[in-house]
One Martini backbone bead per residue (centre of mass of N, CA, C, O) as a GRO file, in nm:
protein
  103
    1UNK     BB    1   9.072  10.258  10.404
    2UNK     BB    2   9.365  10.464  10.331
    3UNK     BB    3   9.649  10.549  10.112
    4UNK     BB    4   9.866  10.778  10.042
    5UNK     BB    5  10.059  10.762   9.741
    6UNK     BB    6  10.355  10.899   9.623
    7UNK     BB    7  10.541  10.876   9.351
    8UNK     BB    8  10.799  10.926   9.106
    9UNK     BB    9  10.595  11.117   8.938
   10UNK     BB   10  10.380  11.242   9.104
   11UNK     BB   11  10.157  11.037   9.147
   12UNK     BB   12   9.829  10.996   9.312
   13UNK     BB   13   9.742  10.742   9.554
   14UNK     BB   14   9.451  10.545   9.625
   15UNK     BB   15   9.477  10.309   9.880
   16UNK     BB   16   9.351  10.033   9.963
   17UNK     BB   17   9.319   9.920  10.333
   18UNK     BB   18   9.422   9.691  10.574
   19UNK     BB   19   9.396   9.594  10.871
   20UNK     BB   20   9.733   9.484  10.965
   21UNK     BB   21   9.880   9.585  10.736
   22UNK     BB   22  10.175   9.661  10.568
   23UNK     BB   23  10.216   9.924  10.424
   24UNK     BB   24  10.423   9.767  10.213
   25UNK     BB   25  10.174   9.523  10.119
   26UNK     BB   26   9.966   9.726  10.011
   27UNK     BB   27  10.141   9.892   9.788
   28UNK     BB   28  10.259   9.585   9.669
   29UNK     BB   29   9.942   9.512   9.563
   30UNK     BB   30   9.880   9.783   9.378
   31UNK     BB   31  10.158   9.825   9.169
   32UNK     BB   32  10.380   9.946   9.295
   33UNK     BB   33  10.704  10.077   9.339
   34UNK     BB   34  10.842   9.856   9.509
   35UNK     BB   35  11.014   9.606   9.654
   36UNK     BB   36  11.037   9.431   9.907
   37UNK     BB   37  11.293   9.191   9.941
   38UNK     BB   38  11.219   9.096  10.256
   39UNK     BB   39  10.891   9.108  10.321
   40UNK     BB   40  10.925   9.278  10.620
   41UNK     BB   41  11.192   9.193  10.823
   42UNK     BB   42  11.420   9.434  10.849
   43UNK     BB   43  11.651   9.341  10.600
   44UNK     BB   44  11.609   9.602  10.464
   45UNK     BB   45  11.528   9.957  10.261
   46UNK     BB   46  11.323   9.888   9.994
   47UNK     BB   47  11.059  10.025  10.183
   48UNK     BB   48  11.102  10.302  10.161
   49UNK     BB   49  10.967  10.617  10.337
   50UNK     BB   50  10.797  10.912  10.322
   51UNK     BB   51  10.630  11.102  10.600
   52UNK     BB   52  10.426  11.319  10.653
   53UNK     BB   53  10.425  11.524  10.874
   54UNK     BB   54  10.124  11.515  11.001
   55UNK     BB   55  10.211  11.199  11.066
   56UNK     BB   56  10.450  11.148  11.269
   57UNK     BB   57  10.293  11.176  11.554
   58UNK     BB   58  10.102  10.885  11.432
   59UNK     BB   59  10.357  10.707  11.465
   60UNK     BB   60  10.564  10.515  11.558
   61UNK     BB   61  10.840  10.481  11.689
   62UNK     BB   62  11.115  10.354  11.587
   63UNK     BB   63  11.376  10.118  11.579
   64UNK     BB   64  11.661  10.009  11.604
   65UNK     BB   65  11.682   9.794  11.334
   66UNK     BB   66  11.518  10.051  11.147
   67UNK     BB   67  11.770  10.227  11.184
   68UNK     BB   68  11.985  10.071  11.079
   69UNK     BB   69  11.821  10.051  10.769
   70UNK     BB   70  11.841  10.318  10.715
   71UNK     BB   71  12.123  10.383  10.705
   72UNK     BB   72  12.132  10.213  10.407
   73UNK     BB   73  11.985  10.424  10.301
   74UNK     BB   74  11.871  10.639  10.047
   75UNK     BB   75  11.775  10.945  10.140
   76UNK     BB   76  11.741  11.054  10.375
   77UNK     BB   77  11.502  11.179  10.631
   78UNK     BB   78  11.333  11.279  10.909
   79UNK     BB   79  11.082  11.129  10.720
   80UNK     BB   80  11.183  10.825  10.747
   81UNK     BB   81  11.061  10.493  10.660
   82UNK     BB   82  10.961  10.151  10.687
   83UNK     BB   83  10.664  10.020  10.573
   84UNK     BB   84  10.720   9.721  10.725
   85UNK     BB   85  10.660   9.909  11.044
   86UNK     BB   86  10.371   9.961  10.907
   87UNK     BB   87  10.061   9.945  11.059
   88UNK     BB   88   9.761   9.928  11.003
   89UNK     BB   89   9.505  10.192  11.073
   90UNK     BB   90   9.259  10.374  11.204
   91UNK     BB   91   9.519  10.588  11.273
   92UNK     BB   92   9.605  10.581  10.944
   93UNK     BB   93   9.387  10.681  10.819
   94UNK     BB   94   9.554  10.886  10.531
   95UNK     BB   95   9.785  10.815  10.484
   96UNK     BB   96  10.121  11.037  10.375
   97UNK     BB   97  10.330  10.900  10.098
   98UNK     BB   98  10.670  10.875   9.972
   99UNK     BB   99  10.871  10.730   9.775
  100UNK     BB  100  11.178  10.606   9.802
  101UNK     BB  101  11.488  10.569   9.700
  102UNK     BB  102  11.664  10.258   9.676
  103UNK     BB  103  11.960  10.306   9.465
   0.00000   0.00000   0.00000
């Protein structure tokens, strides 16, 4: 399984994935900058991503917390989420992420 996520400079990372973990925990594993200061708590807006439109329909919708914490977040747009909210599976194997500014 793995993750395509565009950085900040736009350069294209593929990233292998591990059922059951973290979309955020994936991510700061292999090494990218997201900061990730709560850990995956829904508890900051730290490991904000775009996600891909065509992958929209494949991932569970936000949760009430997870919506309050995006409020928080800097730059948000109709297909932002907090990667610590998204748990990998084989159903969003290849799904395609962008970094977004944290602050």
């Amino acid at each position: 399984m793995e993750i395509i996520v565009t950085d900040f400079n736009g350069e294209v990372h593929h990233l292998e994935a591990v059922e059951g973990w973290r979309v955020m925990e994936i991510i700061r594993d292999h090494g990218l900058p997201i900061k990730a200061e709560c850990g995956g708590a829904c508890c900051c807006a730290t490991c904000h991503v775009y996600v891909e439109d065509e992958w929209l329909d494949k991932i569970p919708d936000a949760r009430d917390d997870e919506l309050d914490m995006l409020d928080e977040a800097v730059d948000v747009e109709d297909n932002s989420r907090l990667s610590c909210q998204l748990i990998m599976s084989e159903a969003l194997d290849g799904i395609r992420l962008k970094l977004a500014p944290t602050g």
